[in-house]
C-alpha positions as CSV (number, residue, x, y, z in Angstrom):
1,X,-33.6,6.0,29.6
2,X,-36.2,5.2,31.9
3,X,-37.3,7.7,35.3
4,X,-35.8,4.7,37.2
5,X,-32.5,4.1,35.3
6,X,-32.0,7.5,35.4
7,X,-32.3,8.2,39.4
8,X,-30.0,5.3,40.2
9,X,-27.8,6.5,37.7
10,X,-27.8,10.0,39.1
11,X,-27.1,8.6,42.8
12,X,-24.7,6.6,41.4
13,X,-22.4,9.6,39.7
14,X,-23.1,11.6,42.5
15,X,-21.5,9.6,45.0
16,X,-18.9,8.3,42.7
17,X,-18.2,12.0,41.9
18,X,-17.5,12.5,45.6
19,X,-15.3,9.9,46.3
20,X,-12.1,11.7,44.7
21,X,-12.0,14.0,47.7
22,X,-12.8,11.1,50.2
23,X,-9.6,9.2,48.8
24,X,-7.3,12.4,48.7
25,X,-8.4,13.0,52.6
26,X,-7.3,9.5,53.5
27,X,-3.9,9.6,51.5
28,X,-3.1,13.0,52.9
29,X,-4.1,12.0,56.3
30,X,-2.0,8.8,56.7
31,X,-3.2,6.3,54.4
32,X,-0.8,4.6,52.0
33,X,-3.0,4.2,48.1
34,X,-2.2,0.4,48.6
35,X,-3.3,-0.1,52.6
36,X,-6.4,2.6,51.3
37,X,-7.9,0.6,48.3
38,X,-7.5,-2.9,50.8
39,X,-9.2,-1.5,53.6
40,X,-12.0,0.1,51.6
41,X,-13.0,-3.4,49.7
42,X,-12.4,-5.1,52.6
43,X,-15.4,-3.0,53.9
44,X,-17.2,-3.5,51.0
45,X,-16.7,-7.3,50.6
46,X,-17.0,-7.7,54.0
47,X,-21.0,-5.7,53.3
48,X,-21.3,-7.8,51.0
49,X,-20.5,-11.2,52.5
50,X,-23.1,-10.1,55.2
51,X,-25.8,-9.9,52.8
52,X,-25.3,-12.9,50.8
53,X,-25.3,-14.7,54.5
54,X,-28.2,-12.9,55.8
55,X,-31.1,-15.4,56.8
56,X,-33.5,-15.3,54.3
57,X,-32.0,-13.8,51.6
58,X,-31.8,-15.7,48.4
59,X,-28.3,-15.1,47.1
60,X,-27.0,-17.6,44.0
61,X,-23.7,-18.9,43.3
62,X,-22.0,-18.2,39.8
63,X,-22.2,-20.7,37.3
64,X,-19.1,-22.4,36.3
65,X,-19.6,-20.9,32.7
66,X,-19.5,-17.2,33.9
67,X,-16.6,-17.7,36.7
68,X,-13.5,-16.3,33.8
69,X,-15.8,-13.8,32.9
70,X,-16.6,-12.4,36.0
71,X,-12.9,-12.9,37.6
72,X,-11.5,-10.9,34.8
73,X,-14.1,-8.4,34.8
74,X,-13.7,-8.1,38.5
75,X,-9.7,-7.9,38.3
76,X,-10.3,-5.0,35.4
77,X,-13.3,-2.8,37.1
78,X,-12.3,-3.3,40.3
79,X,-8.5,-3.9,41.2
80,X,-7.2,-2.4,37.9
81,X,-9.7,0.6,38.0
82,X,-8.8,1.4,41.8
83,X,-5.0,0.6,42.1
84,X,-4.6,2.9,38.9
85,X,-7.2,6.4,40.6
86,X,-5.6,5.6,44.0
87,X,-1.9,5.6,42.8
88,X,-2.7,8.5,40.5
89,X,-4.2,10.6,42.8
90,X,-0.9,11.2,45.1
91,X,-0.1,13.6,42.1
92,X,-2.7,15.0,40.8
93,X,-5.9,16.9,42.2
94,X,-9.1,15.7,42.9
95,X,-11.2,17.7,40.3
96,X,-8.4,16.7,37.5
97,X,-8.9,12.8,38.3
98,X,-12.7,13.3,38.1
99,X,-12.2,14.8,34.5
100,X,-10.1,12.2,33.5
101,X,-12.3,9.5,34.8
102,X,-15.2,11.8,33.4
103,X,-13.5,11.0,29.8
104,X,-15.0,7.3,30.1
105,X,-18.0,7.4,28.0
106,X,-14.9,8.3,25.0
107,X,-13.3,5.0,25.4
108,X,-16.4,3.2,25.9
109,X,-17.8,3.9,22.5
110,X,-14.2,3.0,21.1
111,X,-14.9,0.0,22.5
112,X,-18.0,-0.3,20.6
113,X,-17.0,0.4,17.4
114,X,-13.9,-2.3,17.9
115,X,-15.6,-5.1,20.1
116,X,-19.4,-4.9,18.9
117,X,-19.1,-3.8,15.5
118,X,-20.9,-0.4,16.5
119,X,-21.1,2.3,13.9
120,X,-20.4,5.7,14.1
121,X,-21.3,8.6,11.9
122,X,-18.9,11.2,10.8
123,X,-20.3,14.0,13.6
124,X,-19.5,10.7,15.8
125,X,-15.9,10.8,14.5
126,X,-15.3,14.2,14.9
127,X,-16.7,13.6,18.8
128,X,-14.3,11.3,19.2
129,X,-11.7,13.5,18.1
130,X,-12.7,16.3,20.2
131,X,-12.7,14.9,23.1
132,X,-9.0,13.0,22.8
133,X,-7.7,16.9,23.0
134,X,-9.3,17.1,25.8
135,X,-8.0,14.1,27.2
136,X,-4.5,15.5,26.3
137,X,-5.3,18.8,27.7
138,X,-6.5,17.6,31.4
139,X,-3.7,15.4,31.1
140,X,-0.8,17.7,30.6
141,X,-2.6,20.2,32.7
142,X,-2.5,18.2,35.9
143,X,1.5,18.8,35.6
144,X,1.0,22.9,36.3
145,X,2.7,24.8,33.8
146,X,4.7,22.3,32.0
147,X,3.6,20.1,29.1
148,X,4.6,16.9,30.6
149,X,2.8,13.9,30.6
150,X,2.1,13.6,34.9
151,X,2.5,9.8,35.9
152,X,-0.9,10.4,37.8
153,X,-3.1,11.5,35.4
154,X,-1.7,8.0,32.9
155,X,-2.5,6.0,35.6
156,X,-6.2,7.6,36.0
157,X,-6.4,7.3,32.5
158,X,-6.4,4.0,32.2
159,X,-8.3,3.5,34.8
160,X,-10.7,5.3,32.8
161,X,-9.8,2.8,30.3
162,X,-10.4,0.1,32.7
163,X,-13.5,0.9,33.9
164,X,-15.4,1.2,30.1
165,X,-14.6,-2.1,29.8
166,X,-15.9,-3.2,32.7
167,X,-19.4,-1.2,31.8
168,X,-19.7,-2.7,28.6
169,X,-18.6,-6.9,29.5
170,X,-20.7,-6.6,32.7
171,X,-23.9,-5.6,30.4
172,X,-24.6,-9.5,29.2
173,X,-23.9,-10.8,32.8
174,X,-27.1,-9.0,34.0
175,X,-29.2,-11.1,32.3
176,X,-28.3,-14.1,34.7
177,X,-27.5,-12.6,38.0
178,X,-29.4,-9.6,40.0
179,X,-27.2,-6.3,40.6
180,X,-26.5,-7.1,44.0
181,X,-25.0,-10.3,43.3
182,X,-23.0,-9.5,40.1
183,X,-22.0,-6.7,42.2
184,X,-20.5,-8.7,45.0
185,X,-19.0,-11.5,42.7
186,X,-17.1,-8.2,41.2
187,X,-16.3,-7.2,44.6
188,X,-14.9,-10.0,45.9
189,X,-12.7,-11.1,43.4
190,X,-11.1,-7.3,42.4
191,X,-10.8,-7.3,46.5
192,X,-8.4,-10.4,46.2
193,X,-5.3,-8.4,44.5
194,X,-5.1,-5.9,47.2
195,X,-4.1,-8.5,50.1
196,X,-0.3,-8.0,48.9
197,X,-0.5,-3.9,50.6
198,X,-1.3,-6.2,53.5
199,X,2.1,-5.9,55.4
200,X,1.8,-2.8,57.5
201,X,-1.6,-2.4,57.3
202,X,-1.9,-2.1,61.3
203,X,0.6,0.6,61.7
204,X,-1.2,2.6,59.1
205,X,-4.3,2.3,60.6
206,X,-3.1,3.7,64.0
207,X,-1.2,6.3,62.5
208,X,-4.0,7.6,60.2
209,X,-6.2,10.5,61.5
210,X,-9.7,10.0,63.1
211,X,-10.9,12.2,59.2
212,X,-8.9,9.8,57.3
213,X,-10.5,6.6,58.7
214,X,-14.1,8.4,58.5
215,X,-12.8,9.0,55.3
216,X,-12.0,5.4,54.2
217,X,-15.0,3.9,55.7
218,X,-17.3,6.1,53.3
219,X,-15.7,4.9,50.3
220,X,-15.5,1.7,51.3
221,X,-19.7,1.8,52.4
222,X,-20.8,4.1,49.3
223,X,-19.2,4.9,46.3
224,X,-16.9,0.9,46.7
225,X,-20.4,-1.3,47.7
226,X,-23.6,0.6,47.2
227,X,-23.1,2.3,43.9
228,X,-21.8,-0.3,42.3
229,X,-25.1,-1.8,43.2
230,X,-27.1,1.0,42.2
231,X,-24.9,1.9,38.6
232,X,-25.6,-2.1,37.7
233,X,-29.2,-1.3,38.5
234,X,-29.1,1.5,36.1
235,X,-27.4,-1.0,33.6
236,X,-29.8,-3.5,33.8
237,X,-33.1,-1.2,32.7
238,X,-31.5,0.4,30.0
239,X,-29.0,0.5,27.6
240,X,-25.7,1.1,28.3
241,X,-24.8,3.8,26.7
242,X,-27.0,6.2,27.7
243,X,-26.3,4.8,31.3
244,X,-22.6,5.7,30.7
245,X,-23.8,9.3,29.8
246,X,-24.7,9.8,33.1
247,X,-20.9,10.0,33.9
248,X,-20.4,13.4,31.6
249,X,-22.0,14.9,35.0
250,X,-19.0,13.4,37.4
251,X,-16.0,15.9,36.7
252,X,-18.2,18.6,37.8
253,X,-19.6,16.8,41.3
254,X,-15.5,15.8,41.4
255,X,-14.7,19.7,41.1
256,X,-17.2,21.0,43.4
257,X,-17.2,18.8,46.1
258,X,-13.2,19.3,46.2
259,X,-13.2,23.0,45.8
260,X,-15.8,22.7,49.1
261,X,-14.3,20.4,50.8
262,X,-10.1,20.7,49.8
263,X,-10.1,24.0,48.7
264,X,-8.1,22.5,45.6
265,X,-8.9,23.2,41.9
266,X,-7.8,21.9,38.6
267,X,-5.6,24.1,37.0
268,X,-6.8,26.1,34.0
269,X,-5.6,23.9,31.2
270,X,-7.1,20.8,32.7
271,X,-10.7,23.0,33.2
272,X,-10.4,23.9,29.6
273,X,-9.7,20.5,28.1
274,X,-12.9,18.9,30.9
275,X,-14.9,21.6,28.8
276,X,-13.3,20.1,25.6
277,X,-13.7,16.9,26.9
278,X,-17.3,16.6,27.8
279,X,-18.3,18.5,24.4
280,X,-16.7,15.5,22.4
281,X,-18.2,13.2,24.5
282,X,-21.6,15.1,23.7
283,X,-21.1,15.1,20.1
284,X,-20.3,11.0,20.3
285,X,-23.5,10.4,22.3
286,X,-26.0,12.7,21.9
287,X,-25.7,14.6,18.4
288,X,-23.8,11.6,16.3
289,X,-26.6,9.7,17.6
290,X,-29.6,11.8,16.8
291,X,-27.9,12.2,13.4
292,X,-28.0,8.2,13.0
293,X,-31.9,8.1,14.1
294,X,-32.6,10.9,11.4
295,X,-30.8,8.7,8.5
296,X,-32.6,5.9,9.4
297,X,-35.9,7.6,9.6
298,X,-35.6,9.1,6.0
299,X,-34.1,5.6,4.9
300,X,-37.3,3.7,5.9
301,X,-39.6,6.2,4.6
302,X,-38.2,6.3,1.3
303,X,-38.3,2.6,1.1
């Protein structure tokens, strides 16, 4: 990964990491998760719309070929992704939904090896491996001391889910369409969904607290518009999956910035598994893959 790729990248997980105390602040202080992920693209489409109508900037319209493709991706990254870390965090901590979503780069090789025939060595396997027990363990850990599955921590996990798809679709698209604008196509479309937490939207916004809406507009300006920009940037210089290693570094912005800023931290079992968790991850992406270059190295040089 290029010096470039690898400072937007960094922004990018450093704002995204502290967005999960942003949206905890709003739905303690009076936002509902439906009226919070609405406002907060609303924001961002709105940023966006402002751009793309901005005199003299040269903004293009989709093709009619790519319009599915970026509708569903926009419906998956975006209102899937969202709806799923919003619900999810009423129950569970901000540091323990950063893990989860921290678990990303597991699914995305899975993806991979099913969608683009990747292969993966058996120190790859074993990564893989790894890191679903840690998975398990953040998971049952956001439910305190007993080993039940917590409603919140599914939900962020398939978010998790949700959002390694969207990272590894989105990838082709770039080739066609600047960040900015793939970025806004996303946006506008995975804003669309959230118009049904509409009714009542008024009442919550002058019943929210003054740090709730400060709140909600900085997810809505930063982590929701600008590093979305910023992570396709990333994409689009270098390869995605060393792009989407980048995110191993999120639970530990996620943790720090809410043990600052909430005074809340995972509990033990969910720290554990995040250790767990980013080791496999490591093993899948770093070591399994040095392993793979060292095979191939010998295997042209005895040919």
């Amino acid at each position: 990964m290029n010096t470039k790729a690898f400072s937007l990248a960094l922004f990018t997980v450093l704002i995204w990491g502290s967005s999960f105390a942003a949206i905890r602040v709003s739905l303690q202080e009076g936002y509902g998760a439906g009226q919070l992920v609405l406002v907060r693209f609303v924001i961002a489409s709105a940023l966006f719309l402002v751009y793309a109508l901005w005199p003299g900037t040269k903004f293009r319209l989709p093709r009619k070929g790519d319009i599915v493709s970026i509708l569903t991706l926009g419906w998956i990254g975006i209102s899937v992704y969202h709806l799923c870390v919003t619900f999810g965090m009423e129950t569970i901590s901000a540091g323990t939904a950063g893990m989860l979503i921290g678990s990303g780069p597991i699914f995305t090789a899975l993806i991979a090896v099913i969608v683009l025939k990747e292969r993966l060595t058996p120190l790859g396997w074993l990564g893989l491996g790894i890191g679903f027990i840690g998975i398990v363990l953040i998971a049952f850990g956001a439910a305190g001391a007993s080993l039940t599955l917590n409603n919140g921590a599914l939900l962020v996990l398939i978010a998790a889910f949700a959002t390694s798809v969207f990272f590894v679709f989105q990838k082709n698209l770039l080739t066609r369409y600047t960040a900015i604008e793939l970025t806004a196509y996303f946006t506008w479309a995975g804003t669309l969904p959230f118009f049904i937490f509409s009714p009542g939207i008024f009442t919550t916004l002058q019943n929210a607290s003054l740090e709730a809406h400060l709140s909600t507009l900085y997810v809505g300006i930063f982590p929701a518009a600008i590093a979305y920009v910023t992570w396709s940037m990333a994409l689009s210089l270098s390869n995605a999956s060393s792009v989407a290693s980048m995110i191993y570094l999120e639970p530990a912005i996620a943790i720090l910035v809410a043990w600052i800023w909430l005074h809340e931290l995972p509990t033990s079992l969910s720290l554990i598994g995040g250790v767990i968790a980013i080791s496999g991850v490591l093993i899948v992406n770093v070591l399994s893959r040095k392993s793979q270059r060292m095979h191939s190295s010998r295997t042209v040089e005895s040919s």
